[in-house]
Structures are given as C-alpha cells and as structure tokens.
N, C-alpha and C positions, 0 to 999 in steps of 0.2 A: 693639439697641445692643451693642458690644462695648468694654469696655477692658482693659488692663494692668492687672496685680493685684500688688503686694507688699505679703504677707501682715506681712512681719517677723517676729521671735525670738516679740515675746510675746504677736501671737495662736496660735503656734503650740504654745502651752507653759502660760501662766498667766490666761493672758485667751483661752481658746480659746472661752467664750460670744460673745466679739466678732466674732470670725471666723465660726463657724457662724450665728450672726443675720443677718451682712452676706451670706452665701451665701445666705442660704434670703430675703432682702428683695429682692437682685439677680435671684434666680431667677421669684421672683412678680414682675419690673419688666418680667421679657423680657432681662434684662441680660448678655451672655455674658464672664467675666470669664477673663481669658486671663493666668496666673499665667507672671510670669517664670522661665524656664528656670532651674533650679539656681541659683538667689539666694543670697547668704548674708548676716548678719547687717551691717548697717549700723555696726556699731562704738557706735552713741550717743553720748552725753557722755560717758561711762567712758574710752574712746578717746582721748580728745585729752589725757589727762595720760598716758598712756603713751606715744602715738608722733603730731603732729599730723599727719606726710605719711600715715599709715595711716586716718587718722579723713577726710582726703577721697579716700582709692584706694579705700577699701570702699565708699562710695557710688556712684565712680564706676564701678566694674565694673559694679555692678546695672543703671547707668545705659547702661554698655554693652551689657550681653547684653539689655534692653529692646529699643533702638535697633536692635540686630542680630539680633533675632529679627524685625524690623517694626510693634515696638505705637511706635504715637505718641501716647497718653496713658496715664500709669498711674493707679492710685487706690490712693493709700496711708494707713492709715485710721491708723495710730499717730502722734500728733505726733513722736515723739520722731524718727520712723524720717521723717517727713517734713520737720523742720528736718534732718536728716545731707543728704538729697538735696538738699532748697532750697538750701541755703549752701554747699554742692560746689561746684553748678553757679555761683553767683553769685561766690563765691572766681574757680572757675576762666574763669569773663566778663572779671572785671575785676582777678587778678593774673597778670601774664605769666609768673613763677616757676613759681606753682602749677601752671598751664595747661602747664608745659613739661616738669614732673614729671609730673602724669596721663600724658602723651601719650608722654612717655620709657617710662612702668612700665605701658602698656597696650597700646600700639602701635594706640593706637584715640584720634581727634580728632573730639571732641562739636560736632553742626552748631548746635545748641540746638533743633534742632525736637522734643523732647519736653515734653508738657504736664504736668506734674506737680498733681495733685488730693488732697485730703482729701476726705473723705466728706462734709462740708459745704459744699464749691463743687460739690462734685459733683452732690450732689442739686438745690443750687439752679441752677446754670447748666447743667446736662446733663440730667437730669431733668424737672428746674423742679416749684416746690414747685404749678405748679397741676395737671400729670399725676400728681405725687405723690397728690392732693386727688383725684382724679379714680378714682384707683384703690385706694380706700379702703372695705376691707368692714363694718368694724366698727368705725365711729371712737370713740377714747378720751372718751366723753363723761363729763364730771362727775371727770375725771382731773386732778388737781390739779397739776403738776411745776414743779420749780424747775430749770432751765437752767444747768448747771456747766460752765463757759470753762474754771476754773484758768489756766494761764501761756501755752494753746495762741495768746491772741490778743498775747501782748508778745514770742514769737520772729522773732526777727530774719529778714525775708525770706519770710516766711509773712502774707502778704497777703489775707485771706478777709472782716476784717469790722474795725470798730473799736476800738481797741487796749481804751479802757476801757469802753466803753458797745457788746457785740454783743448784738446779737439773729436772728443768724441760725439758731440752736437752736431758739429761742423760736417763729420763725415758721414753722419743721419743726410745732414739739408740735404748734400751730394748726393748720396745714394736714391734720393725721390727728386731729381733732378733741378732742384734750386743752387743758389751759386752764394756757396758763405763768402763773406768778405774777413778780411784781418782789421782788427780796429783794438783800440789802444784799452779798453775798460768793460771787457770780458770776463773778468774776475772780480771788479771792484763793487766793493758793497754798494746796494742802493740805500739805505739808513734805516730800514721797514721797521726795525724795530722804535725808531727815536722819532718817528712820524708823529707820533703823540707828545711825545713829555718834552724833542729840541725839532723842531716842524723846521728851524733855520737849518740846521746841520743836513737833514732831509733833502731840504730843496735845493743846496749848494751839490749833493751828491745827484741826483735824479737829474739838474741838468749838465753837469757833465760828463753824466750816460748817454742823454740822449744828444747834447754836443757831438760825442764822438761817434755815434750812431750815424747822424746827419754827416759827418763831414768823411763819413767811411761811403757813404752812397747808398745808406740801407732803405732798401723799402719795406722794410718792416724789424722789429727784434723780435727773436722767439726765447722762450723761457722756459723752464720746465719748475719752476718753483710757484706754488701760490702769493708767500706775500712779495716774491719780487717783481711778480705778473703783474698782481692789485696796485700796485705801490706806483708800477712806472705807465702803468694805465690810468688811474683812473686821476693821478694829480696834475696831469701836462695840462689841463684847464686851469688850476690855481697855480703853476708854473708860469704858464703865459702871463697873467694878470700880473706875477709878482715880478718877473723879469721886463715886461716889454716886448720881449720874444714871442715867437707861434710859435708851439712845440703840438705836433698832428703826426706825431709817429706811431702807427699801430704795435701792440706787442702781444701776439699771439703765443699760445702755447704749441711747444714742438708737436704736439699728437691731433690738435688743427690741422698744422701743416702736412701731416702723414695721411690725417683722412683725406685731404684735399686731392692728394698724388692718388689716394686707394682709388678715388670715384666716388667719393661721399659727396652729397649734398651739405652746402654748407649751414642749413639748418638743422642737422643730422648732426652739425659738431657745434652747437652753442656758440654761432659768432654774433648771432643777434644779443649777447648779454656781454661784448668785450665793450668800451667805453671808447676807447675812439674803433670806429667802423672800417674795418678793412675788406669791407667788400667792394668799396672803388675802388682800390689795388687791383686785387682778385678780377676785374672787370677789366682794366688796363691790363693784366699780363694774359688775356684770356682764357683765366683759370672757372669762369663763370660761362 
C-alpha cells in the first residue's frame, strides 16, 4: 500500500517519537509512505488571528503540490494540521470568495479528488483493525490503557467517529491485544493551548485527566495528538510539586503501542524521548 504523508511542524520538531513510531509501524504494515514534496507548515490556529486568507493558502499549497505530485490520499497524523486541511477544503467547496482567492494566489483549481486521513480512519478503513490483528507479534496482554480523544473528535469537519462517545482508539488498543478501560475524560480538553498565557486553568484540567486515568486502573494513556501527548507528559513533574500529589503516568502515542504489538524494538519507536519512561511498564507486562 502506498499513501501521502504530511508529517507537519511538530512531528518534525517536538513530537518527533510520533513521527518515527508512525515510520517504523507503516514499515512493518508494508506501507510506502510518499512524504509531500517540500511542504511547509500549515499555519494552525495561530494563523488565523494574524492573517485569515494566509490560514486557508497554506493549507492549500500543501494541498496542491500533493495533487501535483499525484498522491491521491494523504495521511496526516496531527489534528491540528488535519482540521487546517479539512476546513480549507470545505471553506473553499462551499465559499465562492474563498475558492476565488485560492485560485487567484495559486493558479492551481482543487478537483476535490484528494482523500484526506488521520491515522485513525486510516488504520480502521485502509488497513482495517482485522489485518492490523492479524499482524500482531506480540500483543499487549494484561496492558491496561485509557484512550485520550481530547478535542480531536468536536473539530469541525473531521469526521472519523462520534463527537462525545469514540471508541475507535479503543478498538485499535483491542485489536493489538491491550485491554481499554472506560474512564470518565476521554474527550475532555487537556488546556494545551492556555499552558502559557492561564498555566492555573492547565493544571486544574491535566490533573483531572490524570485523576481519572488513575482511578480507571490505567497503566498508561495513549494519544494520538502532539500537544495533548507534550502537555500531559511532560507537566506531571510541575503537577506533583503544585499539588502534593505523584502523578508518574506514562502517556504514550497510539502507534508506540502498535509498534510494540508489531515486534519493534522499543528504540525503534522513540520511547527514550517520552518524559515519564514507560519502559518499567513495558518490563512489568513482559512486553520487553
């Protein structure tokens, strides 16, 4: 199988265990991932209080040198960098304005025949979670994991699973033989974005994330989003200090967890760069 690949800003930078895990799980799937020609940065949310015609041109370039290289479906594993592209296109479907600027400032006119994927329609509709199952060396038994959505399933135009109640994470852990649990704030923001400007509001949400993590029985969270990997990673150290509390919860990325089931080595998936160390887990469930 072959598709388009954009990588985005922040596997290539702060989340780059994302990025190396998603390589090395496509590589063991047979997957040939065909990385867009000189990409650049989708803009994010950042973008659209600065300049709104620049927060749908930078989408839409990638969208074109995609289309004019010849990939007709990409796989973009960042939400963030996957609502910029979702709501380009869908802006530029159904405003004639918009659609007239792209085409003005590109000199390139979108047929709409590009499939755009997240790593979780991917797996389940391109893959499909039973060839997944099927190719599974070492499955995570006796792996406890809690399934973290955050906000990926309330963006607008990102269509993958049900707004408050997904379980398509869940039905991944299962199918590489780990065991999701149900826990109360699977959907709820972690704050990632207010980590800077209200660091209180932050830390009131992150721990009771990982409150409900703990009292679900997790031995680990997985994730499939960068800033809400970084976010509930790397602050459970200034969490403990500000609470009182230990919070030593690993939060790994779902496509870790998949390498882990393929037979990868776990320095093969970038776990030496997660901030609390889940390879005592990994050792304790004899996934090592």
């Amino acid at each position: 199988m072959e598709i388009g690949y954009y990588p985005g800003c922040s596997l290539e930078g702060v989340s780059k265990e994302f990025d190396i895990s998603l390589r090395k799980v496509c590589s063991l799937l047979d997957i040939k991932l065909v990385e867009i020609p000189d990409w650049h940065c989708c803009g994010t949310s950042p973008l659209h209080a600065f300049s709104q015609g620049l927060s749908y041109l930078l989408p839409y370039k990638n969208i074109q040198k995609a289309v004019e290289t010849g990939i007709k479906g990409i796989l973009v594993p960042c939400p963030s960098c996957l609502y910029s592209l979702c709501f380009t296109v869908e802006a530029y479907k159904n405003d004639g304005v918009i659609k007239n600027y792209l085409i003005h400032n590109t000199g390139f006119e979108y047929t709409g025949d590009l499939k755009i994927y997240h790593i979780l329609d991917f797996l389940r509709d391109l893959v499909t979670l039973e060839a997944l199952k099927n190719s599974i060396k070492k499955p995570l038994k006796g792996l406890k994991v809690v399934s973290y959505y955050g906000c990926l399933m309330r963006f607008h135009g990102i269509e993958i699973d049900d707004d408050e109640q997904p379980t398509i994470i869940d039905k991944i852990v299962e199918s590489i033989g780990g065991e999701p649990l149900e826990w109360t704030h699977k959907v709820e923001c972690c704050g990632a974005g207010l980590s800077i400007t209200r660091p209180d509001i932050t830390q009131r949400l992150l721990k009771d994330i990982l409150d409900s993590a703990k009292r679900a029985g997790a031995d680990c969270v997985t994730s499939v989003c960068p800033l809400c990997q970084s976010n509930l990673d790397m602050r459970q150290k200034g969490l403990s200090q500000a609470s009182g509390n230990q919070y030593n919860m690993p939060v790994v990325y779902l496509t870790q967890l998949i390498g882990i089931a393929l037979g990868a080595k776990s320095n093969e998936l970038g776990m030496e760069k997660l901030i609390v160390d889940f390879i005592p887990t990994m050792k304790e469930k004899g996934l090592l």
